[in-house]
Backbone as JSON Lines, residues from 0, in Angstrom:
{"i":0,"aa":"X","n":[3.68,-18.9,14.98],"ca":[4.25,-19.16,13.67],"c":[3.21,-18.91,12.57]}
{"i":1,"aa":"X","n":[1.77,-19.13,13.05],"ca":[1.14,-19.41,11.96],"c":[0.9,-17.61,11.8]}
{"i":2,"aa":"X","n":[0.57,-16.81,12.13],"ca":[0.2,-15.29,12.46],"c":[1.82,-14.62,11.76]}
{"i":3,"aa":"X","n":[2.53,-15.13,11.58],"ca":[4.07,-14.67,11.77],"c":[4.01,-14.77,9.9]}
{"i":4,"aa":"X","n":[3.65,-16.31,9.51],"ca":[3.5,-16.88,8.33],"c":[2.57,-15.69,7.26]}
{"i":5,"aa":"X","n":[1.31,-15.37,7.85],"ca":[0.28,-15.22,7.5],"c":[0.21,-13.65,7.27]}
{"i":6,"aa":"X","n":[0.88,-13.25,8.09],"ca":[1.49,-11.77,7.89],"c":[2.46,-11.06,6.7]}
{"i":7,"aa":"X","n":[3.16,-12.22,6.97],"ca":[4.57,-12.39,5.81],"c":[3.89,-12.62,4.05]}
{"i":8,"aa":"X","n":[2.95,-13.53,4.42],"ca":[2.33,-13.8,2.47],"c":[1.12,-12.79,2.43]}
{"i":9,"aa":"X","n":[0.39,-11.94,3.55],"ca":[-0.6,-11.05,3.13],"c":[0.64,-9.66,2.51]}
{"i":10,"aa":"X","n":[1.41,-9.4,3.42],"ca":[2.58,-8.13,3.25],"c":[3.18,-8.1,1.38]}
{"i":11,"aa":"X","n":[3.53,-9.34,1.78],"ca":[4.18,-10.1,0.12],"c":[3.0,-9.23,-1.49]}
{"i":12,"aa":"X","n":[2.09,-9.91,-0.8],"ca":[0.42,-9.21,-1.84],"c":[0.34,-8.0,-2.07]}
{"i":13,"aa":"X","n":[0.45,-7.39,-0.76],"ca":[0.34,-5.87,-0.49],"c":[1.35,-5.26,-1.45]}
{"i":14,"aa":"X","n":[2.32,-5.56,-1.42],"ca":[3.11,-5.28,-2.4],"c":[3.89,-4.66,-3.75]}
{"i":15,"aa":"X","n":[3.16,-6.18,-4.47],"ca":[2.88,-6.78,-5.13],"c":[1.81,-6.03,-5.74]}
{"i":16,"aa":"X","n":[0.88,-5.34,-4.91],"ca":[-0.18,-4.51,-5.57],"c":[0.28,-3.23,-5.34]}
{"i":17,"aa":"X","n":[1.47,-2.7,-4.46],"ca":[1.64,-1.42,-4.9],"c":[2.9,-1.31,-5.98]}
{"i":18,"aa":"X","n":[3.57,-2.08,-5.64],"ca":[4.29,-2.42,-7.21],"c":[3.13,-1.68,-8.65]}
{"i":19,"aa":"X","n":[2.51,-2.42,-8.31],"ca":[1.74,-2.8,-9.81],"c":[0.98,-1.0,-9.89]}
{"i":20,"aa":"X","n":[0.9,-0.67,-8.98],"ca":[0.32,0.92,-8.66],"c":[1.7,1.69,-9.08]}
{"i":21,"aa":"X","n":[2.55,1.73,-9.12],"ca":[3.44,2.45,-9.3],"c":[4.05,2.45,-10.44]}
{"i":22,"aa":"X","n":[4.17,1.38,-11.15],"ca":[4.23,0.72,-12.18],"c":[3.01,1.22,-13.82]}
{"i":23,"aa":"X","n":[2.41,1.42,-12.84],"ca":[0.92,1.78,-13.82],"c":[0.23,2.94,-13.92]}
{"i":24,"aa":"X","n":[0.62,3.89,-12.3],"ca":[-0.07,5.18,-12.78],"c":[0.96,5.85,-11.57]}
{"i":25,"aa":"X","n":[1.01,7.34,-12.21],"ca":[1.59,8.51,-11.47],"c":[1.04,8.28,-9.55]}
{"i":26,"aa":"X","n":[1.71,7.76,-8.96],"ca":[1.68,7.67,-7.65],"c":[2.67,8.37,-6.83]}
{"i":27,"aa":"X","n":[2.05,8.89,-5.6],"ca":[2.75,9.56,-4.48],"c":[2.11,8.91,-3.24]}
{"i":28,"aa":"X","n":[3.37,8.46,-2.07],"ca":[3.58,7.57,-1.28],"c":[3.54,8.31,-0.52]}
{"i":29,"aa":"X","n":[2.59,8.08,0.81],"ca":[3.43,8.45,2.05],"c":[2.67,8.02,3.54]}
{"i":30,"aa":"X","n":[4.01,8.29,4.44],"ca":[3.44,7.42,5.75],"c":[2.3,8.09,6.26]}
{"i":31,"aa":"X","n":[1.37,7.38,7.42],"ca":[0.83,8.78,8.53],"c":[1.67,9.51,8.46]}
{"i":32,"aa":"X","n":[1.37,10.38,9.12],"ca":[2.23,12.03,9.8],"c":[3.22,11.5,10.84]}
{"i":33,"aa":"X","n":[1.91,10.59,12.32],"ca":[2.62,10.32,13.36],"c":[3.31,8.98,13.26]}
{"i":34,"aa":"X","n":[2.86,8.01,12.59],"ca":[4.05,6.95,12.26],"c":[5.11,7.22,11.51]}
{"i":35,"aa":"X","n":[5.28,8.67,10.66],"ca":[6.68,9.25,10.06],"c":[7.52,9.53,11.48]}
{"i":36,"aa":"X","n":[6.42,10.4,12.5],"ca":[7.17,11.21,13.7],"c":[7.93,10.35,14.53]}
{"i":37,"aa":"X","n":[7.43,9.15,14.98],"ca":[7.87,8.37,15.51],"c":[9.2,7.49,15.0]}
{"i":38,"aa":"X","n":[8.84,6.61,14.32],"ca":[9.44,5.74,13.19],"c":[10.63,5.93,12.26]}
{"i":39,"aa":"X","n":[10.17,6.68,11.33],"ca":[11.23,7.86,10.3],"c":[10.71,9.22,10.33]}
{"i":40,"aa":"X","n":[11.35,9.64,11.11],"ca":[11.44,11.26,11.12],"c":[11.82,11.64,10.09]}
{"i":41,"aa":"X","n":[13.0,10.93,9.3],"ca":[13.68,11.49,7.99],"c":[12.56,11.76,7.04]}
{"i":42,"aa":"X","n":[11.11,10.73,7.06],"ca":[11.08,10.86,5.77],"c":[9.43,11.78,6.16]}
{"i":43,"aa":"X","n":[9.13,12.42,6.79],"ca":[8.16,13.05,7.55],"c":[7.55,13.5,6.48]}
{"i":44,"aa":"X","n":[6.33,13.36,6.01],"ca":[6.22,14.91,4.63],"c":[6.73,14.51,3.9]}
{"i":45,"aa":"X","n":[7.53,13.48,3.19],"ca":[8.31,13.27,1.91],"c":[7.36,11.83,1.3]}
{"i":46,"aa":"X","n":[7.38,12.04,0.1],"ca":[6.82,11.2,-1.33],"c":[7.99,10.22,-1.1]}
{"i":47,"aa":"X","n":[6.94,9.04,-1.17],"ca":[8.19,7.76,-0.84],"c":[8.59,6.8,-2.22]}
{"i":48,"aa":"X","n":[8.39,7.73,-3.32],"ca":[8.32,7.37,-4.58],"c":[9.41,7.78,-4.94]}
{"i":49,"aa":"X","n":[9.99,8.65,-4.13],"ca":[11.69,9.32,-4.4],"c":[12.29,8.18,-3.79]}
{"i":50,"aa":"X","n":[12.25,7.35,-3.16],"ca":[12.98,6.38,-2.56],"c":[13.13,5.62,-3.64]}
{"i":51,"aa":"X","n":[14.71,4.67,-3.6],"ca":[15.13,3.09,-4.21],"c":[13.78,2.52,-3.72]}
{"i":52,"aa":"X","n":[13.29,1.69,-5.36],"ca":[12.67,0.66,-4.95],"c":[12.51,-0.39,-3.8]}
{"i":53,"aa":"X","n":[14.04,-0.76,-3.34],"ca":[14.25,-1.56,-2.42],"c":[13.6,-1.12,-0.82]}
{"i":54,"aa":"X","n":[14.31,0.17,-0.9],"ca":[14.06,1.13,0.39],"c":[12.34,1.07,0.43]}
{"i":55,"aa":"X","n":[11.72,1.48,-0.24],"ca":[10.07,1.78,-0.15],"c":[9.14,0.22,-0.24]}
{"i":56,"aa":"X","n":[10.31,-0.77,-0.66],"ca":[9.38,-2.25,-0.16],"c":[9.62,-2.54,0.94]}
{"i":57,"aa":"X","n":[11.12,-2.62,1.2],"ca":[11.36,-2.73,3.12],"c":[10.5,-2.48,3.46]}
{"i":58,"aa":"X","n":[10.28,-0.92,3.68],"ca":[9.71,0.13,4.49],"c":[8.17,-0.44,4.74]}
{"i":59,"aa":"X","n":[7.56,-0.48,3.9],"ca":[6.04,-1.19,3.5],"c":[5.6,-1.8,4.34]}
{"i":60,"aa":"X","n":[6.38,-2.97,3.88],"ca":[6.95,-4.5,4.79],"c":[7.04,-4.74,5.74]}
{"i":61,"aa":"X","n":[7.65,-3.87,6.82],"ca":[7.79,-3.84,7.99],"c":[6.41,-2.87,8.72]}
{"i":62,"aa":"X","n":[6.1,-1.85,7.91],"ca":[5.1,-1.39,8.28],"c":[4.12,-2.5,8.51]}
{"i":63,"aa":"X","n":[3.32,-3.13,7.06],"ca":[2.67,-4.06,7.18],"c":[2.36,-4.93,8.36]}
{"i":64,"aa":"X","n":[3.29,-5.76,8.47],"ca":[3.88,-6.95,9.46],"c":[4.02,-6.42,11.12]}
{"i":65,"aa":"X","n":[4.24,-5.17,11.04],"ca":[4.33,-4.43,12.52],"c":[2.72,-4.12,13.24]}
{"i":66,"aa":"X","n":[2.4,-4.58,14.26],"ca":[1.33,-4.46,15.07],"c":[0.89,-3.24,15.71]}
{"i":67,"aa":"X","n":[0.58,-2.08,14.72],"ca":[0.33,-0.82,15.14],"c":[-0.96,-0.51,13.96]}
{"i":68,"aa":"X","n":[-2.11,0.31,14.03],"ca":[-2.26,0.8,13.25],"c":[-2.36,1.96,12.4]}
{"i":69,"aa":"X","n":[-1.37,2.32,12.12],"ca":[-1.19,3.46,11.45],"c":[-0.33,2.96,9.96]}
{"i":70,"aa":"X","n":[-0.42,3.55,9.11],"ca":[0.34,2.83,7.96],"c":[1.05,3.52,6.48]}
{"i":71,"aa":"X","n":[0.6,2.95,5.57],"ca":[0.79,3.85,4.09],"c":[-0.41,4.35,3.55]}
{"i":72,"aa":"X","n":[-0.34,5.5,2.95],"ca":[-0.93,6.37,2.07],"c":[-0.63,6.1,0.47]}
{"i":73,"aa":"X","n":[-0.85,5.32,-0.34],"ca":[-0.89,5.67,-1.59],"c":[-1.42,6.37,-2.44]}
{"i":74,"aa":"X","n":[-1.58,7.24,-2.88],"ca":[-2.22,8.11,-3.68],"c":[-2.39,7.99,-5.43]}
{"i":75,"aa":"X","n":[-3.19,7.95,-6.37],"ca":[-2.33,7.12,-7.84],"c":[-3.44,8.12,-8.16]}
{"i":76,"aa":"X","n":[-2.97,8.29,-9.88],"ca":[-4.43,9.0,-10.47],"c":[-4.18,8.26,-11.58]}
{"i":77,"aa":"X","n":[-5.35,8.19,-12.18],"ca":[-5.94,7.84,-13.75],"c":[-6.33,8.3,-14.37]}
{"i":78,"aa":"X","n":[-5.73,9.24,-15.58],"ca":[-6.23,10.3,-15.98],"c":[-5.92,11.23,-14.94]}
{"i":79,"aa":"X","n":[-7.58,12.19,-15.12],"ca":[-7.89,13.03,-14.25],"c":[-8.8,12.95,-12.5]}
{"i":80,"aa":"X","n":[-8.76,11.71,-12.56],"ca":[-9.35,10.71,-11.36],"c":[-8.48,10.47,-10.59]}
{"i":81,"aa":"X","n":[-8.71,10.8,-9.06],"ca":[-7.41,10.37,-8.01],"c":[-7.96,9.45,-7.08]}
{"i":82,"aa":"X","n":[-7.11,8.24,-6.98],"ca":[-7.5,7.27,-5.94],"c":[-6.82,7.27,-5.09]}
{"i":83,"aa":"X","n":[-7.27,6.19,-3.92],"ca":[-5.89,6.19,-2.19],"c":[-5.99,4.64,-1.85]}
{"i":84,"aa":"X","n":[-5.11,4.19,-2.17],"ca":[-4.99,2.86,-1.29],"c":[-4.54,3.21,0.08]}
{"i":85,"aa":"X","n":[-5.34,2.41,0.94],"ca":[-4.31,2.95,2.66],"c":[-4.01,1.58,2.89]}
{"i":86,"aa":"X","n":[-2.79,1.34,3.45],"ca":[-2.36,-0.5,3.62],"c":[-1.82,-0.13,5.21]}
{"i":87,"aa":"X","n":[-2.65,-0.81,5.98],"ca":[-2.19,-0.65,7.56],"c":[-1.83,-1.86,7.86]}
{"i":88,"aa":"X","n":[-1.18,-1.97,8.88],"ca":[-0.51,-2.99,9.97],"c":[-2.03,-4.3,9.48]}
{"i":89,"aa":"X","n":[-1.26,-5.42,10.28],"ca":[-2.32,-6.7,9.72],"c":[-3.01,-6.66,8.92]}
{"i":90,"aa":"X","n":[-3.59,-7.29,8.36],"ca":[-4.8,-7.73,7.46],"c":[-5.69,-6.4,7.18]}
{"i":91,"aa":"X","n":[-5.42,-4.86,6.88],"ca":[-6.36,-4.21,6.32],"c":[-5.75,-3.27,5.94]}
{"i":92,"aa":"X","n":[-6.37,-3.25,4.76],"ca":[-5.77,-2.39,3.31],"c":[-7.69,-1.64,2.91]}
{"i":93,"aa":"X","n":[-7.42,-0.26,2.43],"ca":[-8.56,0.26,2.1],"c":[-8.36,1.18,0.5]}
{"i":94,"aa":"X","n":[-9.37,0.54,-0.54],"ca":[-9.0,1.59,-1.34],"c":[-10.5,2.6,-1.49]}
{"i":95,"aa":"X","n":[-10.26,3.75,-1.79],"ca":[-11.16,4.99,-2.22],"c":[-11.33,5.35,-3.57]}
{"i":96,"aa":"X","n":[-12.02,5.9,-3.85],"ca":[-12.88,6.51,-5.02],"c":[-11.85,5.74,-6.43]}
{"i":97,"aa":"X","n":[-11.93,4.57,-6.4],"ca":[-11.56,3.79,-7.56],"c":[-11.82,4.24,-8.78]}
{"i":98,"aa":"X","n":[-11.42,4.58,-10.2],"ca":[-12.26,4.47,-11.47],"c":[-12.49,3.28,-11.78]}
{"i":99,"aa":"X","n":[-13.44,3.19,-12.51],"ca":[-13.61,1.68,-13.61],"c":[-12.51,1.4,-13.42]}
{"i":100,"aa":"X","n":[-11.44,1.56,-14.47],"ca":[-10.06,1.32,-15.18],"c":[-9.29,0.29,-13.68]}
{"i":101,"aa":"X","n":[-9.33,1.28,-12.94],"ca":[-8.45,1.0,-11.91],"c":[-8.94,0.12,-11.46]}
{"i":102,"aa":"X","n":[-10.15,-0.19,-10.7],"ca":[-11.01,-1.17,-10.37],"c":[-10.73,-2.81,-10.68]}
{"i":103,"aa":"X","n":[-10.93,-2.57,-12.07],"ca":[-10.9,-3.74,-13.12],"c":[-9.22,-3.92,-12.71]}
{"i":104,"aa":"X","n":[-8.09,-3.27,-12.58],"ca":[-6.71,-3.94,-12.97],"c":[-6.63,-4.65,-11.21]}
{"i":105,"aa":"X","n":[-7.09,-3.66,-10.42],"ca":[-6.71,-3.74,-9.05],"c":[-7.38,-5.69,-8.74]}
{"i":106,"aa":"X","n":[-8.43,-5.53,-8.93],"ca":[-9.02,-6.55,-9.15],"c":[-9.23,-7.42,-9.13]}
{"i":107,"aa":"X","n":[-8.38,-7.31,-10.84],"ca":[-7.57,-8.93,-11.43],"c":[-6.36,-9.05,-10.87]}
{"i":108,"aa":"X","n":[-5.66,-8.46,-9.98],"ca":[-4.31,-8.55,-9.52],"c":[-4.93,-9.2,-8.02]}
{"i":109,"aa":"X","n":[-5.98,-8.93,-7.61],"ca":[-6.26,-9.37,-6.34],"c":[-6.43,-10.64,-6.37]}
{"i":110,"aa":"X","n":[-8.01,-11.24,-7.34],"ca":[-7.96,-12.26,-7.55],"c":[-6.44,-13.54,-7.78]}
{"i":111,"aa":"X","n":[-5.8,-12.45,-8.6],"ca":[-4.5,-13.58,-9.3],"c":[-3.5,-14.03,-7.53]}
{"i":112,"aa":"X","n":[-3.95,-13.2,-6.67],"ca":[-3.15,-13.5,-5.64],"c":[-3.87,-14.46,-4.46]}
{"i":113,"aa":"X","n":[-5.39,-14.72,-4.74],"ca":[-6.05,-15.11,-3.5],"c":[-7.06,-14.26,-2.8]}
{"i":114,"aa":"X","n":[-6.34,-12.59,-2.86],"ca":[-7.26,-11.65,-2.33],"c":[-8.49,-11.34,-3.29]}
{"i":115,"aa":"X","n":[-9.36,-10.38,-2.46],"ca":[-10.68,-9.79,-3.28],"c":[-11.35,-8.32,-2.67]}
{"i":116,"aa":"X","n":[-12.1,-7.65,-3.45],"ca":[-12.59,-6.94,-2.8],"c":[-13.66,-7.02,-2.1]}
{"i":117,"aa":"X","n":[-13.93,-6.17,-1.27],"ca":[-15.28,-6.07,-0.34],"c":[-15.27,-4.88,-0.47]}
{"i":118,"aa":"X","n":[-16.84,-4.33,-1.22],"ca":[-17.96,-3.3,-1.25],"c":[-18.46,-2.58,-0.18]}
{"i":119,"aa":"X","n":[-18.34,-1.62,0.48],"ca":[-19.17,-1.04,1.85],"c":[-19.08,0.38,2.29]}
């Protein structure tokens, strides 16, 4: 229960922060290759930013919470700066070549939830 719990309010965050990515800068979504092949074939190669909102939080969600690791691709730019959030199965989410800008919002959205970053 407690792993079940704990999954459910990290997924919730995850979210919650790609919400706020999508919301805020030109983003393109998408699964692995082989968790599309497997999983959704439909959406193989396809920007999951064309999807209903609803459809692309499910989707997330269950990714998240599912015990595999393979996961989402976010892609966002700022300006002329392109970043990648990757959000895999349990507890690990990775972001890349951040700007300032982005940094600072990603951040304060982490903090406001409990989460934080780690440098490495």
């Amino acid at each position: 229960m407690r792993s079940h719990t704990i999954d459910e309010a990290y997924a919730d965050k995850m979210l919650l922060l790609l919400l706020m990515l999508v919301s805020q800068y030109e983003t393109h979504i998408f699964l692995d290759h082989d968790l599309a092949k497997e999983t959704y074939p439909d959406l193989l190669d396809r920007d999951l930013t064309a999807l209903p909102v609803a459809d692309l939080l499910e989707i997330s969600k269950k990714l998240i919470v599912t015990d595999h690791y393979l996961g989402v691709n976010v892609l966002f730019r700022d300006k002329k700066h392109y970043s990648l959030l990757r959000i895999e199965s349990g507890i690990d989410a990775d972001l890349y070549k951040l700007s300032k800008k982005a940094e600072k919002l990603v951040n304060k959205l982490l903090k406001r939830n409990g989460l934080f970053l780690v440098k490495y």
